[in-house]
SEPARO-214737 format. One record per residue: x, y, z of N, C-alpha, C in turn. Coordinates in steps of 0.1 Angstrom, whole numbers, plus 2048, in hexadecimal, padded with zeros to 3 digits. Example, Ala and Ser with C-alpha at 12.3 -4.5 7.8 and 13.67 -1.06 7.14 Angstrom:
2
PT nxx nyy nzz caxx cayy cazz cxx cyy czz
PT 884 7C7 84E  87B  7D3  84E 884 7DF 84E
PT 880 7EA 847  889  7F5  847 881 800 84F
This chain:
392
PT nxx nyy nzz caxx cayy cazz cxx cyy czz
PT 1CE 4EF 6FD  1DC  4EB  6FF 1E1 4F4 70B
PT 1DD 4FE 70C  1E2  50B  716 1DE 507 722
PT 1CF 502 71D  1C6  4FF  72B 1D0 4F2 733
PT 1D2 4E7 72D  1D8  4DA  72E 1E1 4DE 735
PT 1ED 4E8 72D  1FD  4EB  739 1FC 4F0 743
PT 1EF 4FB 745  1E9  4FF  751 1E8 4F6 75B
PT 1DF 4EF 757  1DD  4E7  75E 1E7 4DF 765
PT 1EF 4D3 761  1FD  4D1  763 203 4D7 768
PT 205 4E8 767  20F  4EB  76F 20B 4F0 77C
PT 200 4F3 782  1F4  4EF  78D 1F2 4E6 795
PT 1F7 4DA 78C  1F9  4CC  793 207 4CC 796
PT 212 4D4 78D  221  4D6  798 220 4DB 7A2
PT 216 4E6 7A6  21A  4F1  7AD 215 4E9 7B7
PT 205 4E3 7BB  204  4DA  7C4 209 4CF 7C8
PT 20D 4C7 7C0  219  4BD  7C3 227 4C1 7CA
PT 229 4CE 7C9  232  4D6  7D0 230 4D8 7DC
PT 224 4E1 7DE  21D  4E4  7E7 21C 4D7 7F5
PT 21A 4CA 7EF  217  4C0  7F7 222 4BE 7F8
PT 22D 4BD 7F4  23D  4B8  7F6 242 4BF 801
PT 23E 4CD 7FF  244  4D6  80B 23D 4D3 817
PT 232 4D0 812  225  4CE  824 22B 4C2 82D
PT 22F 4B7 821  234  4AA  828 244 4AE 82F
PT 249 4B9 82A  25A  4B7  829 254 4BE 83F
PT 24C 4CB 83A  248  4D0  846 244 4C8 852
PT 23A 4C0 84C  238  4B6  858 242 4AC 860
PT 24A 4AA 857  255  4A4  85D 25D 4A9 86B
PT 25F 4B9 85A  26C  4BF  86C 25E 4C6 875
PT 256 4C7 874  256  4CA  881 250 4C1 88B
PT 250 4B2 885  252  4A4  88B 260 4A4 896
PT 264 4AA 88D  273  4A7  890 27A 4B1 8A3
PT 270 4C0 89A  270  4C2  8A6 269 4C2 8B5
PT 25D 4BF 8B3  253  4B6  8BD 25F 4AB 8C2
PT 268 4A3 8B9  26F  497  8C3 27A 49D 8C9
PT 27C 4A3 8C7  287  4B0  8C8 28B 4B5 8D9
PT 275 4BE 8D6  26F  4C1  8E7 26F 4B7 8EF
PT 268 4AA 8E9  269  4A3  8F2 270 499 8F7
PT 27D 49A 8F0  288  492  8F8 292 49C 902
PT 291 4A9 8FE  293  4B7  907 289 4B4 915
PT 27B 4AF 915  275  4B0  91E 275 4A4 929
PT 27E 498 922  27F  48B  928 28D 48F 92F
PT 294 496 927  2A7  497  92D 2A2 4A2 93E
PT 29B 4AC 93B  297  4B3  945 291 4AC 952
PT 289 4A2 950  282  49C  958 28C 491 962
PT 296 48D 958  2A0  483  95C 2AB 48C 968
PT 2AF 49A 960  2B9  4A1  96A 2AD 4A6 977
PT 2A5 4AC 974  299  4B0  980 29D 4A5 989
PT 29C 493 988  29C  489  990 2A8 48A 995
PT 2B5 48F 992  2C2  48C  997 2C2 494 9A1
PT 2BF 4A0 9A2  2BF  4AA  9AE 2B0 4B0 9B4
PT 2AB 4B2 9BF  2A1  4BA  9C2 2A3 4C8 9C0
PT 29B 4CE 9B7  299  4DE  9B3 294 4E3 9BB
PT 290 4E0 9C6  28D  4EC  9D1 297 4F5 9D6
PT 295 4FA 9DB  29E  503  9E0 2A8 4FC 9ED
PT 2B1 4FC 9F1  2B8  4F1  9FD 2BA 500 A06
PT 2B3 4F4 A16  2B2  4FE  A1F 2C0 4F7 A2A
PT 2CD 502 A29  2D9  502  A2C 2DB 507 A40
PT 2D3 508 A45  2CB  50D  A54 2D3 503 A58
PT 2CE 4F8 A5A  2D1  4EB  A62 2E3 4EB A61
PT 2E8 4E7 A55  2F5  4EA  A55 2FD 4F4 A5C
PT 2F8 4FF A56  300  509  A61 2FC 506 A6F
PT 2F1 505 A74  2EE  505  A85 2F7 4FC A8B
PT 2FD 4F0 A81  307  4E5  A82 317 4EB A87
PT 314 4F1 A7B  323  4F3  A75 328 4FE A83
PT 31F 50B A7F  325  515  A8C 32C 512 A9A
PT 326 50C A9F  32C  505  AB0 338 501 AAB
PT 339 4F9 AA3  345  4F0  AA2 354 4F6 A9A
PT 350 503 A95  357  507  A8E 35D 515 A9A
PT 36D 517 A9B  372  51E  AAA 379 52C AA1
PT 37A 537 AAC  385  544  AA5 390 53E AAC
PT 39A 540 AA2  3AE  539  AA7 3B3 549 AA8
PT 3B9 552 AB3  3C3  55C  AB1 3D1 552 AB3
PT 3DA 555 AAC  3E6  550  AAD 3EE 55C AAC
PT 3F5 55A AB5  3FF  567  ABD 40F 561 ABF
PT 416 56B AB7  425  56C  AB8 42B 571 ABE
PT 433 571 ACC  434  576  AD0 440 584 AD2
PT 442 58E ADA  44F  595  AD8 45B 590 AD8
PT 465 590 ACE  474  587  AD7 47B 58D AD6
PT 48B 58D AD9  492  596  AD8 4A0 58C ACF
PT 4A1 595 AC0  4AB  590  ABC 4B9 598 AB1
PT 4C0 58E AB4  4D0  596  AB2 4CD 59A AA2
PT 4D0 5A8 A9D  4D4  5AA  A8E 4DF 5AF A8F
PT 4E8 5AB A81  4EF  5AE  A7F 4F0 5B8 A74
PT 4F8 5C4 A76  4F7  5D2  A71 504 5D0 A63
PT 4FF 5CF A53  505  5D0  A4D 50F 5D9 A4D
PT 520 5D3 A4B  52E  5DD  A4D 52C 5E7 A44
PT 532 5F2 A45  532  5FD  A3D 542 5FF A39
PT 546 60C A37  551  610  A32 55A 614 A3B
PT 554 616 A48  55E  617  A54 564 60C A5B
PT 55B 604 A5C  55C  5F7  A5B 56B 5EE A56
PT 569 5EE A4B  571  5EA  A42 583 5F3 A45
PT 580 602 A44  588  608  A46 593 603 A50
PT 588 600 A5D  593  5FE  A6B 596 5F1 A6A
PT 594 5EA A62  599  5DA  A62 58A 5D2 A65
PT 57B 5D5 A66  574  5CF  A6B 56B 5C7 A65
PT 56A 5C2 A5C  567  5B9  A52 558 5B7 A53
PT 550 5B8 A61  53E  5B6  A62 53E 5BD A6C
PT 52C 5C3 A66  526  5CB  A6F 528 5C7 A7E
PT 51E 5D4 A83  51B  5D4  A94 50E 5CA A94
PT 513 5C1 A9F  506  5BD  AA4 4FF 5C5 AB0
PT 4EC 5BF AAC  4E4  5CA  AB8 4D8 5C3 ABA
PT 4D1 5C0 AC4  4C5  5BB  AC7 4BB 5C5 AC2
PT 4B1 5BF ABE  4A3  5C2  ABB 497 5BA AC6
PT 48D 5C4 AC4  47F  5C2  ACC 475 5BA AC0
PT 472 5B0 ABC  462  5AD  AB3 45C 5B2 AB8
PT 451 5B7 AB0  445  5B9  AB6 43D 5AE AB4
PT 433 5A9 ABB  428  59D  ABD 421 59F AB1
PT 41D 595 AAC  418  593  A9E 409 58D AA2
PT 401 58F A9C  3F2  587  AA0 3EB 581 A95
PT 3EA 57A A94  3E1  574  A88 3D4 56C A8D
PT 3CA 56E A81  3BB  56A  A86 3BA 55A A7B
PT 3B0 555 A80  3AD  54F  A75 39F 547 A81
PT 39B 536 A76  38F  52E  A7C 399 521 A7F
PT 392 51B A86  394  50A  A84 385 504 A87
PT 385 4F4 A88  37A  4EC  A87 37C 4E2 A94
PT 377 4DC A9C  374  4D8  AA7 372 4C9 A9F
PT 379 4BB A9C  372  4AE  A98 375 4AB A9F
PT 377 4AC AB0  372  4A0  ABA 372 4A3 AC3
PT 36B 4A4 ACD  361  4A5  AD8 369 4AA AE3
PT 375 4A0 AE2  380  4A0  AF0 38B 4B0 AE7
PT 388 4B5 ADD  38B  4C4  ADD 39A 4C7 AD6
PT 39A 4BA AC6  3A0  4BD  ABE 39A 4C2 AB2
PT 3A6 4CB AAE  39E  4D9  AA3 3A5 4D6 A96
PT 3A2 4D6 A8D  3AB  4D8  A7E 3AA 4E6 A7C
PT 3B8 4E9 A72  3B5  4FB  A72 3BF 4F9 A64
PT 3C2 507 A5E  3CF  505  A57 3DA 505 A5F
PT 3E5 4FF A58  3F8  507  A5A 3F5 515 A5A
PT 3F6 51C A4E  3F6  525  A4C 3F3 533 A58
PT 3E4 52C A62  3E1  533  A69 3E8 533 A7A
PT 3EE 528 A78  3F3  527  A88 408 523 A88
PT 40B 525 A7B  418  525  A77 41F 532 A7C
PT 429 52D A83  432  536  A91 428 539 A9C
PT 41D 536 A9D  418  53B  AAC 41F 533 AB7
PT 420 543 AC0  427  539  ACF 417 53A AD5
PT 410 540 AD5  403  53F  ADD 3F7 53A AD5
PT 3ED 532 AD9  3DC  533  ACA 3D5 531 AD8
PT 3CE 53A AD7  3C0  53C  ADF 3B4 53E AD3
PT 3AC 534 ADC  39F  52B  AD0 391 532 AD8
PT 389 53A AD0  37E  53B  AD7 373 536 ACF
PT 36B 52F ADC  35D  526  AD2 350 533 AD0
PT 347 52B AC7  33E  534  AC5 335 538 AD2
PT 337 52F ADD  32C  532  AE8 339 53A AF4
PT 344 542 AEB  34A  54A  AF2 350 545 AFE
PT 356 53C B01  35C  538  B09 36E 539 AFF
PT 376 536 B07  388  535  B02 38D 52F B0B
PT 397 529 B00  3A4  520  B04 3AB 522 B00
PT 3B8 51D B03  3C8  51F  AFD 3C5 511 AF5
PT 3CE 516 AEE  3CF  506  AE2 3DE 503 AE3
PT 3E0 4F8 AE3  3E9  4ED  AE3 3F0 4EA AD5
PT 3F8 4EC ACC  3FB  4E8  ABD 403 4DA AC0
PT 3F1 4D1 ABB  3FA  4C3  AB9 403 4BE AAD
PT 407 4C6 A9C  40C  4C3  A97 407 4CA A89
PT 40F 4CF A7C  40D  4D7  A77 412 4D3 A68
PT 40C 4D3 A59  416  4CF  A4D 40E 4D8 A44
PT 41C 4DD A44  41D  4EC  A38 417 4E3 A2B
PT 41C 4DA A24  418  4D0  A19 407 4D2 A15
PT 3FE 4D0 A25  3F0  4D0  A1C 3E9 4DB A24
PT 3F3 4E4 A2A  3EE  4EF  A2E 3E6 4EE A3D
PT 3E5 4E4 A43  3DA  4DE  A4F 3E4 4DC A5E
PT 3DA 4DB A65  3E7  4DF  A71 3DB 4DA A7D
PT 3DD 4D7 A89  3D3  4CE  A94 3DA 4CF AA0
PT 3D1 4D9 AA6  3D2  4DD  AB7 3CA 4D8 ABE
PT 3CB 4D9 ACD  3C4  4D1  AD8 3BB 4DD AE0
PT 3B0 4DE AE8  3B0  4E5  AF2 3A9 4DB AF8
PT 3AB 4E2 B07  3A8  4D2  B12 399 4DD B17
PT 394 4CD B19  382  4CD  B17 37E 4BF B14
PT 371 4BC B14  36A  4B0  B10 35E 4B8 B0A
PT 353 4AD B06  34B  4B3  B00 340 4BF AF9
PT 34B 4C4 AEF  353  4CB  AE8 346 4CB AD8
PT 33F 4D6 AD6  337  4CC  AC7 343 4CD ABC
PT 33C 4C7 AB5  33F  4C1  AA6 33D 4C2 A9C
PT 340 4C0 A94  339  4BD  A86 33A 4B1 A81
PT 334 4A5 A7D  332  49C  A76 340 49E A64
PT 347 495 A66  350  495  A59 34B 48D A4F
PT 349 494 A44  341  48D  A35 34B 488 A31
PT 349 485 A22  355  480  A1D 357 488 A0F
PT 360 48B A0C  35F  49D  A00 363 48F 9F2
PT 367 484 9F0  364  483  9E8 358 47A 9DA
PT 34C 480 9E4  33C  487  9E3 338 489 9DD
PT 33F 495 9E0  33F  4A5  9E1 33C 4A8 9CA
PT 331 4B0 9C9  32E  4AE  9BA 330 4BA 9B9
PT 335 4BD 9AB  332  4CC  9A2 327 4D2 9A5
PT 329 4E0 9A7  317  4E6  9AA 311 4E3 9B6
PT 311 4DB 9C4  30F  4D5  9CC 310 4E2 9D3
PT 305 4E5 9E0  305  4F2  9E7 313 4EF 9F8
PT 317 4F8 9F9  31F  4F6  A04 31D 502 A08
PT 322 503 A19  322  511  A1F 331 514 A2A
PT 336 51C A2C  341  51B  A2E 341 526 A3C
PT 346 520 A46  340  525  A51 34F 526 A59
PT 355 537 A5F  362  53A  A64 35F 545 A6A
PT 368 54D A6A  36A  55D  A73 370 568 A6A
PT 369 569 A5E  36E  573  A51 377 582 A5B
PT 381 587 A5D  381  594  A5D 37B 597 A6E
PT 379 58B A76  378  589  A83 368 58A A89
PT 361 589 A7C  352  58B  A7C 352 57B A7C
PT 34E 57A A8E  34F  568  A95 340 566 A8E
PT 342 557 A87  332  54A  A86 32E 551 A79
PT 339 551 A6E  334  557  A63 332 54D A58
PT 324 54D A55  31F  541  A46 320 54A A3E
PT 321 53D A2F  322  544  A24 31D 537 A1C
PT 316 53C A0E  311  52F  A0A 31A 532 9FC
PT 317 527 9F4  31C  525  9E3 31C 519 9E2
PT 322 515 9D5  322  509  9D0 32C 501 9D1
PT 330 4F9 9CC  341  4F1  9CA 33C 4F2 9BB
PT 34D 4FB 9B4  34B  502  9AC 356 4F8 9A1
PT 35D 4F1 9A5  365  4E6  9A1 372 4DE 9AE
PT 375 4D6 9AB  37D  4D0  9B4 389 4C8 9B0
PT 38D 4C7 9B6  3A0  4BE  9B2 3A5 4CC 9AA
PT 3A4 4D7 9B3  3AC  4E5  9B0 3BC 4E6 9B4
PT 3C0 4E8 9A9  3D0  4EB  9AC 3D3 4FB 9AC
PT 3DE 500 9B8  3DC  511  9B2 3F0 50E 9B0
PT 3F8 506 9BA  404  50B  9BA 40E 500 9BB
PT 41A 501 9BC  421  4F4  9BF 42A 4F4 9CC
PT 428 500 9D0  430  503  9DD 422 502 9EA
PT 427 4FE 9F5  420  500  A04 424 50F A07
PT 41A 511 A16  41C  51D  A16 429 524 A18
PT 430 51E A20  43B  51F  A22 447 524 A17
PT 441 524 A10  44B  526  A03 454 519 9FB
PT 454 50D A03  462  507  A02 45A 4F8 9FF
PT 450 4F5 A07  44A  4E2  A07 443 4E1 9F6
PT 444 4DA 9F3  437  4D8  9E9 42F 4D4 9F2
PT 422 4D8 9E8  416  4DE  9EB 40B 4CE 9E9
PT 403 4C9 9F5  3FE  4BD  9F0 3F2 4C5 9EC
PT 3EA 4C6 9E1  3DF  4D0  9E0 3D5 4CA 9D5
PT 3C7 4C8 9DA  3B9  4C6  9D2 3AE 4CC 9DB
PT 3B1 4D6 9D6  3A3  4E3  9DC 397 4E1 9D7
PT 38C 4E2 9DE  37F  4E0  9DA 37C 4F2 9DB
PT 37C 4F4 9CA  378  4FF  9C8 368 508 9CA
PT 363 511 9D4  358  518  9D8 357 520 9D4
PT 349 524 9CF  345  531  9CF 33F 53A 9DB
PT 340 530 9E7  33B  53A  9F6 346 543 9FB
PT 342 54A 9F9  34B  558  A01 355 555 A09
PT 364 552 A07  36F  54C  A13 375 55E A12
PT 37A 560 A1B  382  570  A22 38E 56C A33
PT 398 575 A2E  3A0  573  A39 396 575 A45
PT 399 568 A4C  397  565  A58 38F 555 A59
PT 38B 555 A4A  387  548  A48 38B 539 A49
PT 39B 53F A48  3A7  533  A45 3A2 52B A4F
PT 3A1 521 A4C  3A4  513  A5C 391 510 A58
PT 38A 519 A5B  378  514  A59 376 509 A51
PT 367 505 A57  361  4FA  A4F 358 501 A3C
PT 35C 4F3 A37  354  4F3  A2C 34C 4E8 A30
PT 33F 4E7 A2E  333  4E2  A34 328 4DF A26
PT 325 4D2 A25  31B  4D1  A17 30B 4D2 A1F
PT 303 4D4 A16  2F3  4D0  A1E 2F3 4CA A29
PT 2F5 4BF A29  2F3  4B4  A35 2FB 4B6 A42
PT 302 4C1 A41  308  4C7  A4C 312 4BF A4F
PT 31C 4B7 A46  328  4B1  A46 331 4BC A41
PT 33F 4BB A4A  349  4BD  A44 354 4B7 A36
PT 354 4C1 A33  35A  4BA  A24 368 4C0 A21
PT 36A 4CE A24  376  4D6  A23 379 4DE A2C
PT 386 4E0 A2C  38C  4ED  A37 38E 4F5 A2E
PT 388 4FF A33  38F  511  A2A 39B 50F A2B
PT 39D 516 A1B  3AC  516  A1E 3B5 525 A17
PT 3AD 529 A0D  3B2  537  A08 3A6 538 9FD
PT 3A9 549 9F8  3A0  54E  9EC 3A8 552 9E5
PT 3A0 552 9D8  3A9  55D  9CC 3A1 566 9CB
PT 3AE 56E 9C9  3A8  577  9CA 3B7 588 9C4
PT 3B1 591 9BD  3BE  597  9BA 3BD 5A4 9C5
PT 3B4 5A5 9CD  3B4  5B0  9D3 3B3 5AA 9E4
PT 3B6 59D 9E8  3B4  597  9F4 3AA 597 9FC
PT 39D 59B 9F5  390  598  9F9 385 58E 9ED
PT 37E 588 9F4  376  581  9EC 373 583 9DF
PT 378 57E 9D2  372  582  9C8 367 576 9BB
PT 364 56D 9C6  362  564  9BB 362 556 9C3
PT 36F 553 9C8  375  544  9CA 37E 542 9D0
PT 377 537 9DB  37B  533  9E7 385 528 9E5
PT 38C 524 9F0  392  511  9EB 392 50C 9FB
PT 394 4FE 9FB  390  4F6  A0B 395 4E9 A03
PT 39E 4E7 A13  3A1  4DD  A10 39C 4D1 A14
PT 39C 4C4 A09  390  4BB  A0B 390 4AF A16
PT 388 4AD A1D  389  4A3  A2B 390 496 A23
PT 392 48D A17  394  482  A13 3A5 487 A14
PT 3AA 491 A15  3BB  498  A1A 3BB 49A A29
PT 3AE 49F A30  3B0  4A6  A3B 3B1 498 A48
PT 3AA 48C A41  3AB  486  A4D 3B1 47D A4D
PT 3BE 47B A48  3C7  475  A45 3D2 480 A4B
PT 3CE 488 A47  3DB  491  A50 3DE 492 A5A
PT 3CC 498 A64  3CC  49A  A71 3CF 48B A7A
PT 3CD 47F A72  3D0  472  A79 3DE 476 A7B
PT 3E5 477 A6F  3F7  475  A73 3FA 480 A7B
PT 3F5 48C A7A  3F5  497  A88 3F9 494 A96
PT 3E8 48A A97  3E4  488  AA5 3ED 47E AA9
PT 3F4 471 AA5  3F9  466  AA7 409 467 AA5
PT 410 473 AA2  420  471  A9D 423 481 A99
PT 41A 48B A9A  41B  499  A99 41F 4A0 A8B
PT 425 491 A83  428  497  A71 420 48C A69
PT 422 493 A60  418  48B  A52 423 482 A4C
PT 426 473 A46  427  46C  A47 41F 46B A35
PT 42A 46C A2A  425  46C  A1C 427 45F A11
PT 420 45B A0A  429  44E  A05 429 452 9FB
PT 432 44F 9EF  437  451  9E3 436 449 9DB
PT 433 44B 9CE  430  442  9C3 43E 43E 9BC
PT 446 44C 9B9  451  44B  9B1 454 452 9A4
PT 44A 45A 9A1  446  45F  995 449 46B 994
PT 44B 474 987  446  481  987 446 47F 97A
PT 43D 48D 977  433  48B  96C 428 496 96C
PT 41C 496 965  415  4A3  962 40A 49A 95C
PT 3FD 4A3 95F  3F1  4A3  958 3F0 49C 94B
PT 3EE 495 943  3EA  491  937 3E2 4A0 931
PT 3E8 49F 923  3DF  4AB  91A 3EC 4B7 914
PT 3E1 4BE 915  3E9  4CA  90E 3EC 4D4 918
PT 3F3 4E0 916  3FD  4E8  91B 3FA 4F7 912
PT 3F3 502 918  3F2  50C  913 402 514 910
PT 40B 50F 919  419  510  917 41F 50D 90A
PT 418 4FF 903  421  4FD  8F8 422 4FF 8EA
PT 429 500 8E5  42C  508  8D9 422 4FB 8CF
PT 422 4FD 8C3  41D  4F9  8BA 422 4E7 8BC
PT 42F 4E6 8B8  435  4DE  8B6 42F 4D3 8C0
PT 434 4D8 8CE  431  4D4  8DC 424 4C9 8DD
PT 41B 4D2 8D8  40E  4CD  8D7 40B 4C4 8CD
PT 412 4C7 8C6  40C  4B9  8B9 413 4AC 8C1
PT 423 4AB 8C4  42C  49E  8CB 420 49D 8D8
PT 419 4A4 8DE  411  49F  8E7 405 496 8E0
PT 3FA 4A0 8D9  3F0  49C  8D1 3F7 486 8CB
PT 404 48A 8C7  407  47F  8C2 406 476 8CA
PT 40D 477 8D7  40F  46E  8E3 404 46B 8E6
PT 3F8 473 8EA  3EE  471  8EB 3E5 466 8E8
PT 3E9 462 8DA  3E2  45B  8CC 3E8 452 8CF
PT 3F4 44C 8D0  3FA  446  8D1 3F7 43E 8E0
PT 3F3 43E 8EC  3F4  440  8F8 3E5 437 8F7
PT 3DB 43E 8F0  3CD  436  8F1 3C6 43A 902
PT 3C9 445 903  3C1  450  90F 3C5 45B 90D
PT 3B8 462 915  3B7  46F  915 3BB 47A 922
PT 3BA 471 92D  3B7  47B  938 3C2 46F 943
PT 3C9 475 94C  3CF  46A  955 3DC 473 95D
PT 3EC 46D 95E  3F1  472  963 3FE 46F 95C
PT 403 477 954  410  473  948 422 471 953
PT 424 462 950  430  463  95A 43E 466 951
PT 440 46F 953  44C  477  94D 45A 46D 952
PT 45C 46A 95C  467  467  961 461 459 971
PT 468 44F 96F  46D  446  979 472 446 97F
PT 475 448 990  484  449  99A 487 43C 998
PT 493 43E 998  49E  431  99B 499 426 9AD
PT 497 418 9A7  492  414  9B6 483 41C 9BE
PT 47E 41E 9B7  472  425  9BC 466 418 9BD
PT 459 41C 9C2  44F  40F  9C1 44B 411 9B4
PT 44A 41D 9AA  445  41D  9A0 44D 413 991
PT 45D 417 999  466  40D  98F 461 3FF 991
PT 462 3FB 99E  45F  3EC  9A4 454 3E6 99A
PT 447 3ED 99C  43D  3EA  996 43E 3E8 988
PT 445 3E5 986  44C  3EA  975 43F 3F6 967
PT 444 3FD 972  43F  40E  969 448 413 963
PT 444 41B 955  44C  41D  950 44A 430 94A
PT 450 433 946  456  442  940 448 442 935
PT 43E 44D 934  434  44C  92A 427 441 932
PT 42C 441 935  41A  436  93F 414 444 940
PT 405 43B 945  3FB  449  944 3F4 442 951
PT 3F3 447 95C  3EE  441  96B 3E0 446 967
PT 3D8 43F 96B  3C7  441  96A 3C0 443 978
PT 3C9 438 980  3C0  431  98C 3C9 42E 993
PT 3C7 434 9A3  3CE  432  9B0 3C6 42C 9BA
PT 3CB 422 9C1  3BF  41F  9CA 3B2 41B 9C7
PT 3B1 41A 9BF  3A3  417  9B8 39B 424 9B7
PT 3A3 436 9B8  39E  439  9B2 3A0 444 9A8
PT 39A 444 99D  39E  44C  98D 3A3 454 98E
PT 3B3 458 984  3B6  466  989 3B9 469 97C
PT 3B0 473 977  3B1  47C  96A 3BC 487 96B
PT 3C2 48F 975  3CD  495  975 3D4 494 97E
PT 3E1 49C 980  3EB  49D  98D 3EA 4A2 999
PT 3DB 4A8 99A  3D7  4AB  9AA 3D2 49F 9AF
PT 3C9 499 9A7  3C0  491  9AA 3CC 484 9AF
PT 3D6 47F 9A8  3E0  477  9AD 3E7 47A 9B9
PT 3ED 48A 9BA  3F0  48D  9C9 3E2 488 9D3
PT 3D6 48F 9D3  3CF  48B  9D7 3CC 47B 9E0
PT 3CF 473 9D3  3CC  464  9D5 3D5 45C 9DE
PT 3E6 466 9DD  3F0  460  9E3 3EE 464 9F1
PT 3EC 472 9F4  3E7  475  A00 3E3 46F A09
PT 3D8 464 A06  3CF  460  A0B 3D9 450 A18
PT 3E3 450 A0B  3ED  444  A10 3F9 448 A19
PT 3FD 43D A23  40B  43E  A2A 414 436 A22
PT 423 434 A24  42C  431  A1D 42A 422 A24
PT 42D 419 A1B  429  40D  A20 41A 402 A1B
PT 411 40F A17  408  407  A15 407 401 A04
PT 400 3F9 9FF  401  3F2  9F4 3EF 3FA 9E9
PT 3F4 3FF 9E4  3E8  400  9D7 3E8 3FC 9CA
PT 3DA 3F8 9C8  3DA  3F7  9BC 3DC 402 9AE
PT 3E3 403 9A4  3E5  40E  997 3E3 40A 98F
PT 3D6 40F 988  3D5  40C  979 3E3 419 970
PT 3E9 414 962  3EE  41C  95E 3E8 417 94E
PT 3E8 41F 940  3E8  41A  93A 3F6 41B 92E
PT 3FA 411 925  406  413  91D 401 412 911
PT 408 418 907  402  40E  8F7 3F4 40B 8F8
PT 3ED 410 8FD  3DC  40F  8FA 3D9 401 901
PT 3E0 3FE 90F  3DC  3F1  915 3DE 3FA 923
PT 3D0 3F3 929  3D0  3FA  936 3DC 3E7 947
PT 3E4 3EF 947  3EB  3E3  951 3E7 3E7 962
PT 3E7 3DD 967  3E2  3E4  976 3F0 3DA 980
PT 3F5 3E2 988  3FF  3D8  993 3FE 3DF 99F
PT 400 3D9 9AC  400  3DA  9B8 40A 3E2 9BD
PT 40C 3F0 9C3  418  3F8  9C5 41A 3FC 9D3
PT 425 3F6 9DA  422  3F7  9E8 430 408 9E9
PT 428 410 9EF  42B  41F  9F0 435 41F 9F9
């Protein structure tokens, strides 16, 4: 009988034994399919990009000639201040100071610009040639000219002088909206006055917002920076951003930075803004904007908002039937966006035919348009997407 349960319970421990072998074979079936769908996804990203190393030579050899040093020079003037009254003043009946001329001193500023056409027009920023009474442009093969300011807009920071000359090199203009996450670029200016300076990195993200003001203090700001990790430094302002293929894609335009040297991240602004600009430059001297009619903000959430805040959004949200777009807070009176019959709470998706997940990307889109022209807008309401024709 002893022997018998023995036995039996022998035949548990094996029957166990084999349960766990099968349970084993499984997972590590499981992970064999595991590896090799790990090794099929690898194979698939491997095909999307070449993992060699990208040889950036060609580009720069491009980019240098075509990219110029701008000194812009203020000159001395002489102007009237007036001397806040004092107590003597006052005393003798004299109600305001003494007036007295002053001497400026000449102010100098450095920066780059970019050569896109032959007959020896340059894009640069505002920022860099804003108040100059003089810009002297020198090319990389050391020759100089006086430059000419054919027209200037605080708004996207870009500005387009002349120097007289003919065949003048260049650079080929890409098109920045390409332009991919991680994608190598090199950024080529006059850092700190060190002329024909490369710098390589990535496009680190893009449709970057930093502010709402132009430089100026006073314009809004039209802004979608294509964020870099190649080394941008004063003197850069106005330079090319340049992808592999030795197209232009961006103008330098500033860094962040808390100590005013490179610490990280570049911004440039992108040719799908720049050459829309430099057209209305060259042809009428001001930029020339069309308007939708809206204001409004990002779809989503708000590290700003309190508890409450966020749930009436979360709710909207649910309610709305999207996620990502451009929330229109408010309708002008008689605007094209009223016309179009838009409404308070729409969610803009799509400008022009193309997608806009936030409110740079919609400045962006409008950019691209003069007042006058007619686009297509997807919006969505109540979880239905409507589309109508909106002439700007």
């Amino acid at each position: 009988m002893k022997q018998q349960f023995f036995l039996i319970a022998m035949s548990a421990v094996l029957l166990t034994g084999l349960g766990s072998c099968q349970r084993q074979s499984q997972e590590d079936k499981g992970f064999t399919d595991m590896f090799s769908q790990n090794e099929k996804s690898v194979k698939k990203v491997s095909s999307i990009g070449d993992p060699r190393p990208v040889d950036l030579s060609g580009a720069a050899e491009t980019a240098v000639h075509a990219v110029v040093h701008i000194k812009a020079t203020q000159v001395s003037k002489t102007q009237i201040v007036e001397k806040a009254p004092d107590f003597f003043d006052y005393f003798f009946g004299n109600g305001h100071g003494q007036q007295y001329k002053i001497q400026t001193q000449p102010r100098i500023g450095f920066g780059s610009g970019v050569i896109i056409s032959k007959n020896g027009y340059i894009v640069t920023n505002h920022h860099v040639v804003e108040g100059a009474d003089e810009i002297t442009v020198k090319l990389n093969d050391e020759r100089t000219f006086k430059g000419k300011l054919i027209g200037t807009d605080a708004a996207s920071d870009l500005a387009l002088i002349k120097i007289k000359g003919e065949d003048f090199p260049t650079i080929p203009i890409g098109n920045s909206d390409e332009l991919k996450v991680g994608e190598w670029v090199i950024a080529v200016g006059n850092p700190f006055e060190l002329n024909s300076t490369v710098t390589a990195g990535i496009v680190s993200a893009k449709a970057r917002s930093l502010s709402t003001t132009s430089s100026d203090g006073k314009t809004p700001a039209i802004q979608s920076f294509i964020q870099t990790d190649a080394a941008i430094n004063a003197g850069n302002s106005g330079g090319a951003l340049v992808n592999a293929r030795g197209q232009l894609v961006g103008i330098n335009a500033m860094l962040y930075s808390p100590t005013g040297s490179y610490s990280g991240y570049g911004f440039a602004i992108p040719t799908s803004i720049m050459k829309k600009v430099v057209s209305d430059l060259r042809t009428s001297g001001k930029v020339q904007r069309a308007v939708l009619g809206i204001s409004g903000g990002t779809l989503g959430t708000d590290l700003k908002m309190d508890d409450n805040q966020m749930a009436q959004m979360r709710s909207l949200i649910n309610r709305l039937g999207v996620r990502q777009g451009v929330l229109v807070a408010e309708v002008m009176p008689e605007s094209p966006a009223q016309k179009a019959g838009m409404k308070q709470y729409d969610v803009i998706v799509s400008l022009g035919g193309r997608e806009v997940a936030n409110f740079t990307e919609l400045q962006e889109a409008l950019a691209r348009h003069r007042p006058g022209d007619t686009v297509e807008v997807k919006y969505v309401r109540d979880k239905k997407i409507y589309t109508v024709n909106v002439t700007l």
